[in-house]
N, C-alpha and C positions, 0 to 999 in steps of 0.2 A: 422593440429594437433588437436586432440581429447584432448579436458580438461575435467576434474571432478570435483563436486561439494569440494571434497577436496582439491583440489589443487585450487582452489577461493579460499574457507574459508582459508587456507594459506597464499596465496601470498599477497589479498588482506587483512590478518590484520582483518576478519571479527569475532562478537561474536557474541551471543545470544539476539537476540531480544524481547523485551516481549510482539510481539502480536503472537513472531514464526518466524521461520527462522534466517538468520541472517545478520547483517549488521556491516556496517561503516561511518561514518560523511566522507564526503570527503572534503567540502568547508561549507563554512557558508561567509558568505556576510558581509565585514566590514560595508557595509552601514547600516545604521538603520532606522526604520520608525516609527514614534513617536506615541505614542495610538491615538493621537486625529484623526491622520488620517488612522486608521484603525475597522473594525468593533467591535462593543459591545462583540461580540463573541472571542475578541482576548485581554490577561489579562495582558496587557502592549505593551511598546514598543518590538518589532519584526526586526530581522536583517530581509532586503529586498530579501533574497535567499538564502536556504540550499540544498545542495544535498546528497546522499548517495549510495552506493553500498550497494544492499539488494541481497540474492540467499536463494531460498527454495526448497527444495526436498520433492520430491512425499512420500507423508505419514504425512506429519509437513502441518500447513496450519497458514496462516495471519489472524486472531481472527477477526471479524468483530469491527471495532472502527471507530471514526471518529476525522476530523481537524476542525479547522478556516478556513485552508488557501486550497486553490487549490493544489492538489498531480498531478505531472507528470510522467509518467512510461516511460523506457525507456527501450526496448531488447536492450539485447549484444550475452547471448550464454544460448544454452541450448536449452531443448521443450519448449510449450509455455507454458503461462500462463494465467488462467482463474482466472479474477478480475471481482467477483461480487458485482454490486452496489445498493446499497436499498435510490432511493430517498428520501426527505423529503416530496413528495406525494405517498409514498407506490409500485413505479414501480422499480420492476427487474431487472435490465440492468447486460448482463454479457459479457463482454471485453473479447476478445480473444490478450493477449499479444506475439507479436510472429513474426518469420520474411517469413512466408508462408502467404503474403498479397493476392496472387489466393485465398488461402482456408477462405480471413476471415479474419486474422489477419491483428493485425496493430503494427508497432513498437514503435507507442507514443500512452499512453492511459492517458485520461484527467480525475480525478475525482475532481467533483467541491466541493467546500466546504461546510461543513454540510451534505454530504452525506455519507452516512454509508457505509463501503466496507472490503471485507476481500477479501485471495486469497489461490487458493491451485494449484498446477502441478498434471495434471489429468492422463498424462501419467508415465504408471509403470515405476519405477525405475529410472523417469528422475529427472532432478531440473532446476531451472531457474535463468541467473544469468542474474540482472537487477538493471536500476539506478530510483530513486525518486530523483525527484526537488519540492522543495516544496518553495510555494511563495503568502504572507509575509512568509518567514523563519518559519519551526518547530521551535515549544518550547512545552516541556511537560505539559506544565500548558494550553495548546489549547488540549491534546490527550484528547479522551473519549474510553475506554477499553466497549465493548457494554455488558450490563446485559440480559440473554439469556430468563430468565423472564418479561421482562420488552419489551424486543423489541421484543419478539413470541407472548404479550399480544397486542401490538401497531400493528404488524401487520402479523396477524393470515394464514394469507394465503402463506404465506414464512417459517412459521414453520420449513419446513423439511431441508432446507439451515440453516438457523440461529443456529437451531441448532448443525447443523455438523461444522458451523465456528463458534463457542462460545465455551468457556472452564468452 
């Protein structure tokens, strides 16, 4: 059977996300992990695993931001998807999320923490519907929403990306 970005966004229960696209909390981790044992970069204690149901369609795109914690991508349905990552040494990396592993893709894509990333579906008229595990647990007070001046000044060579995933 053939699904549509609409019928996700319905069945799953999904809104509007503010880096784009849209999502759902699906689990959040009773367990909790106390600051002391986690990095300077994370602004309290942190449930030990979040996941969510995120799906983005071709024309919408994931703002380039970044975590604390390690993001896991997970395909389910849909084209793929191109998750570009901007190290904290200035390298490129762009993830083919997707279930045509011959051409490239891969169905888990790892971005580590503290790296910069946003995403868009490169193929017309598709979307992609996909899970994030995030671990220490998302919390908003770890997001950073990226300044399109600020990180096109930090790294000049990436300009023409940054800008098309920055708002």
């Amino acid at each position: 059977m053939h699904y549509t970005a609409n019928y996700w966004i319905k069945e799953l229960g999904l809104t509007a996300h503010i880096e784009g696209g849209a999502f759902k909390e699906i689990y959040r981790s009773p367990l909790v992990l106390p600051q002391s044992e986690l990095t300077s970069a994370h602004g309290g204690n942190r449930n030990v695993l979040t996941v969510i149901h995120y799906l983005l369609q071709y024309g919408d795109f994931s703002a380039l931001h970044r975590i604390a914690s390690d993001e896991i991508w997970h395909f389910y349905d849909g084209a793929p998807l191109s998750i570009y990552e901007l190290t904290p040494a200035g390298e490129m990396i762009r993830h083919q999320l997707g279930k045509n592993i011959n051409d490239g893709e891969s169905l888990v894509v790892v971005i580590p923490a503290g790296s910069w990333f946003g995403c868009r579906v490169e193929i017309e008229g598709g979307f992609t519907l996909c899970g994030c595990s995030v671990a220490p647990g998302f919390d908003f007070a770890d997001f950073e929403l990226a300044d399109r001046g600020s990180l096109v000044s930090q790294f000049p060579d990436h300009k023409a990306l940054i800008t098309a995933l920055t708002r």
